[in-house]
N, C-alpha and C positions, 0 to 999 in steps of 0.2 A: 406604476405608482406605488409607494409606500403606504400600507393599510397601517396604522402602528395597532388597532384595537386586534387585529387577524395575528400580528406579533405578538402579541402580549398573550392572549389565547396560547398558545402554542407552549411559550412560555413558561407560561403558568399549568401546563398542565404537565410539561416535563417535570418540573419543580415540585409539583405533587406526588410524585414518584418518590424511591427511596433507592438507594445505593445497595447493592445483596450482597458482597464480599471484603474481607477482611478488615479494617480495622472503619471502615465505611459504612459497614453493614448496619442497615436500618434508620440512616441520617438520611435526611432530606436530601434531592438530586438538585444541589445548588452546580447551576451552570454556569462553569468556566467562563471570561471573556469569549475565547474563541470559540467556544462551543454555543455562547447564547449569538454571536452575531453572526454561524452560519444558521441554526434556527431561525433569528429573527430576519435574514434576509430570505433563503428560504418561502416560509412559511406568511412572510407581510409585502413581500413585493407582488404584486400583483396585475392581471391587465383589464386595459377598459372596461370589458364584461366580467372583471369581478373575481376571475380563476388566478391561480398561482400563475407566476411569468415563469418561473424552469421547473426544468423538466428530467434533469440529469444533474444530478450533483458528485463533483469528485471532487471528496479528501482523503489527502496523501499528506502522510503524516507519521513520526517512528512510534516505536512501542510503546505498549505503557503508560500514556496519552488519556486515555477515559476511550476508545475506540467504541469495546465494545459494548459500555452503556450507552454510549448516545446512539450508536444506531439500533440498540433494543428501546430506547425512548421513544425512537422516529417510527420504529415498526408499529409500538405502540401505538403512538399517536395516530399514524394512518389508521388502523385498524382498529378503535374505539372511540379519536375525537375527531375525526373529520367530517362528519355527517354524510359520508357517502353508502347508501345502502347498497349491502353484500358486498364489501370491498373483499378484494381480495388481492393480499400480503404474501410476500413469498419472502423466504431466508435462502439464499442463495450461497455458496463457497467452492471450494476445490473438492470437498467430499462431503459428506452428512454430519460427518464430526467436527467439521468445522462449521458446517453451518449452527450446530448446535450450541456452540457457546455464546453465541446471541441470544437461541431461542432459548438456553435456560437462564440467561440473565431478566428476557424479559417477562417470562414464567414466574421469578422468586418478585420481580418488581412488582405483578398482577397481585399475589398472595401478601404480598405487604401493603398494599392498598384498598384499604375495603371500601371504598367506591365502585373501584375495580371487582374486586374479589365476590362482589354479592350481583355482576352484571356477565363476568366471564366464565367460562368453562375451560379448563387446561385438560386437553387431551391428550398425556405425556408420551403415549405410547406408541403415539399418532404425527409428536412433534407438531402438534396445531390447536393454537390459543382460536378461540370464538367467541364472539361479542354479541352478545345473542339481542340487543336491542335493535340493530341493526342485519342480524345475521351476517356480518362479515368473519372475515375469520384470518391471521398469520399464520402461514404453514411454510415449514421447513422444505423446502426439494432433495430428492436424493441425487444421484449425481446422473444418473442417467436421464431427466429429465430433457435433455435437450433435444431426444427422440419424438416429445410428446408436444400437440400442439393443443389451439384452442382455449390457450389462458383470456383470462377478462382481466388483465391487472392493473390495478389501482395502485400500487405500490411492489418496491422491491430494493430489497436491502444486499448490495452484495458485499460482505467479508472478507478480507484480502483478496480481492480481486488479481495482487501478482501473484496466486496460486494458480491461478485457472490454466490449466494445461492447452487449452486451443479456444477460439471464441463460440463455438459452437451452442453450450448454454446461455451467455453474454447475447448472442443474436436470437436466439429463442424468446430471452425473459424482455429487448429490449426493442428489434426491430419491429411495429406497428401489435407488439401485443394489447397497450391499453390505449388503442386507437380508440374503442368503444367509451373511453372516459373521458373527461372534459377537465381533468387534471391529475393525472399519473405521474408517479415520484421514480426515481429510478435515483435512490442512493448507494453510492459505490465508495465505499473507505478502505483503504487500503495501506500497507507502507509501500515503498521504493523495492522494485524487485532488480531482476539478476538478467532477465530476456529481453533484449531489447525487440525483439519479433513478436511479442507479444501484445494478445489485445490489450493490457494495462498500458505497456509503453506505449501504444497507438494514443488510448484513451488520454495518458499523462502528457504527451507531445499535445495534446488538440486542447489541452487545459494551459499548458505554458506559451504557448501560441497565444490563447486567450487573453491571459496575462498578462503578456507582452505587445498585444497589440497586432499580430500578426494575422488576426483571425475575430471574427465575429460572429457569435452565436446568441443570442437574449436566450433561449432557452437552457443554456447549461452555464449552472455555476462552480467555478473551478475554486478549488483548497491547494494550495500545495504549501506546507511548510518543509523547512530542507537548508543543509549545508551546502552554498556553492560551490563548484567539484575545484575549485582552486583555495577554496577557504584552510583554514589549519587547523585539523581533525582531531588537536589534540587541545584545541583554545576553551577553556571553558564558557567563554562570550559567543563562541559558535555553537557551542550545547547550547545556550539558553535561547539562542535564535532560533535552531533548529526545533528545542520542545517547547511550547506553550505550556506545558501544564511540568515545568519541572518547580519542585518545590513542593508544588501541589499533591499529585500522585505519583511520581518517582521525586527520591531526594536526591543532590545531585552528587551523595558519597557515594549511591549505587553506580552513577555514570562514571566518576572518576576512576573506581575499581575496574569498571569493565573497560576502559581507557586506559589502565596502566597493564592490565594485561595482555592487552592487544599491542599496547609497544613494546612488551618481552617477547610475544607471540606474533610474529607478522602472519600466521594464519587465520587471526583472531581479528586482523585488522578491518578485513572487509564486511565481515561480518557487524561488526562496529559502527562503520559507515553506512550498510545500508539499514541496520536497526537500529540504532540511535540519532544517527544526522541523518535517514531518510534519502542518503545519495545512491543511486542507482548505479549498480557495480557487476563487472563482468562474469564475475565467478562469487559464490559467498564465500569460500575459503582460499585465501593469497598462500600459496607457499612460497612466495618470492616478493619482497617488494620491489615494485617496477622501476623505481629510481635509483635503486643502487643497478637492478638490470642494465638500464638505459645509460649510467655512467661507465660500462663498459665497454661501449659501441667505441665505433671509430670508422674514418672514411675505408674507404675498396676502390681500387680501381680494377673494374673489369678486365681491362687491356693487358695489364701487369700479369693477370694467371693465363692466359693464354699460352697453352704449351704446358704448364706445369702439372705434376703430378696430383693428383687430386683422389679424396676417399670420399663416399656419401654413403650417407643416415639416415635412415626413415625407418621413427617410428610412428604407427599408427594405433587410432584409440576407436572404440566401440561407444560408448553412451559420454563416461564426460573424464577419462584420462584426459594427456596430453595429445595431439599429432604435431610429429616435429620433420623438419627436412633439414639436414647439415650436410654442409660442403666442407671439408678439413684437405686445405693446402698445407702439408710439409713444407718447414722452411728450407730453402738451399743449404744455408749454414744456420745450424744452429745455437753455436756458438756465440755468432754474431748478432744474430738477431734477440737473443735472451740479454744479452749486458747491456743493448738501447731500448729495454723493455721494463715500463713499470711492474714491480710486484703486483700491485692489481692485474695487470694485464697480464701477467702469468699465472696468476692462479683462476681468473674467468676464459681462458683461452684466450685472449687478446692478442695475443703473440703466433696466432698460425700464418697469417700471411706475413 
């Protein structure tokens, strides 16, 4: 059920917060559309007995977007207005420096708010805010953390979660840690990564399944905003699909620049894709675009090299060069075979069989 007074709360105390960086700095944290209706579902949907209906929130979403204040808002919120005594908040990322730029946005939030400012303690050195009416406290993890067990969590913010190099922190902060609590957040924001083997794409497939219809969970609420991978990456109506918050926090001169770049630059491309339209892409840097690749394919028949004179290529890569295998048939004639040959196909090899 929908609590709207448990939404409103929520709401409102985001809102009392203030903005820490650049031309934001020290204005009021007025929420986004999309940012107050993943709050207000969030935090007012509710079950029979009273507690939050999810339990796992994942948004995916490009850069630039207001990321990392709203989930220094959420961290907040768990860890001063929930009314759970000694909650315990963790900041979660791919390394301590990432997790840190949460925890110093919701640090400079605290110190801008003296409600806050005369109830908490910032222990900078320690990376862990505490809320001393309740003794709960948000603390940063380092990255080895996944070693260590015996959390009580109440809360946990993870930060591009497509950083995470294996799931191992992921099932640490997520599999039956805050079993002991009667309503545990486990917020995961993220962009659109590069691994598809990884626990984000795990997570992001069991979100679009959601979405789709393909799968049923009440406890996890899925975000995904994003360019569909056939959409036209150069449409500025697919920018605006893609950001919710364009206009607002990026304007969209800075996207079209980093769009015309990327179509001087086809290494720029992908990068582009998965940072601004959010579409989940093989490699971050294309040094080839694929469709001109793919318009130089052409049918083989196996049967036809039988007998023929043949060279092969292998090269091989260590972390993330190329690995390639090439088969190169000399033509019989080649003479003949060059003058029924497109220029394309002679200059991409198309012309060896």
């Amino acid at each position: 059920m929908y609590d709207k007074d448990a939404a409103d709360y929520a709401v409102n105390f985001i809102q009392a917060l203030c903005h820490t960086k650049g031309t934001w700095a020290g204005k009021p944290f007025e929420l986004i559309d999309w940012q107050e209706q993943i709050i207000r579902d969030l935090f007012g949907t509710l079950k029979p007995n009273g507690y939050r209906q999810f339990n796992t929130a994942y948004v995916e979403i490009p850069k630039k977007m207001g990321k990392s204040e709203l989930a220094a808002a959420v961290a907040l919120l768990l860890t001063c207005g929930d009314g759970e005594e000694r909650a315990e908040v963790y900041g979660c990322a791919a390394d301590r420096q990432q997790a840190t730029i949460v925890f110093d946005v919701a640090a400079d939030m605290v110190r801008m708010c003296p409600a806050l400012n005369k109830r908490v303690k910032i222990l900078a050195s320690q990376k862990r805010i505490i809320y001393t009416p309740t003794n709960s406290f948000y603390q940063v993890l380092s990255a080895e953390a996944y070693s260590k067990h015996g959390f009580n969590i109440h809360g946990v913010v993870f930060d591009e979660l497509h950083t995470q190099p294996d799931r191992k922190l992921f099932d640490v902060m997520t599999k039956g840690s805050g079993d002991a609590r009667m309503q545990p957040l486990y917020f995961l924001i993220t962009t659109a990564g590069t691994d598809t083997n990884s626990i984000c794409y795990e997570t992001h497939q069991k979100a679009k399944d959601i979405l789709e219809g393909r799968k049923i969970d009440p406890t996890f609420y899925p975000v995904i905003y994003g360019a569909a991978e056939d959409d036209d990456w150069t449409d500025p109506e697919v920018w605006k699909k893609a950001n919710p918050s364009l206009g607002i926090t990026v304007t969209i001169d800075k996207v079209q620049a980093a769009c015309d770049s990327a179509r001087q630059n086809p290494g720029e491309e992908n990068a582009f894709r998965q940072l601004r339209l959010n579409q989940w892409v093989k490699q971050s840097i294309r040094w080839m675009q694929m469709e001109k690749r793919d318009a130089c394919s052409f049918a083989v028949n196996p049967d036809e090299l039988e007998g023929r004179v043949c060279y092969g290529g292998l090269d091989l890569s260590s972390t993330t060069d190329i690995t390639d295998f090439v088969l190169v048939f000399p033509p019989r004639n080649m003479d003949t075979v060059l003058s029924d040959c497109s220029p394309q196909k002679q200059i991409y090899g198309g012309c060896h069989v």
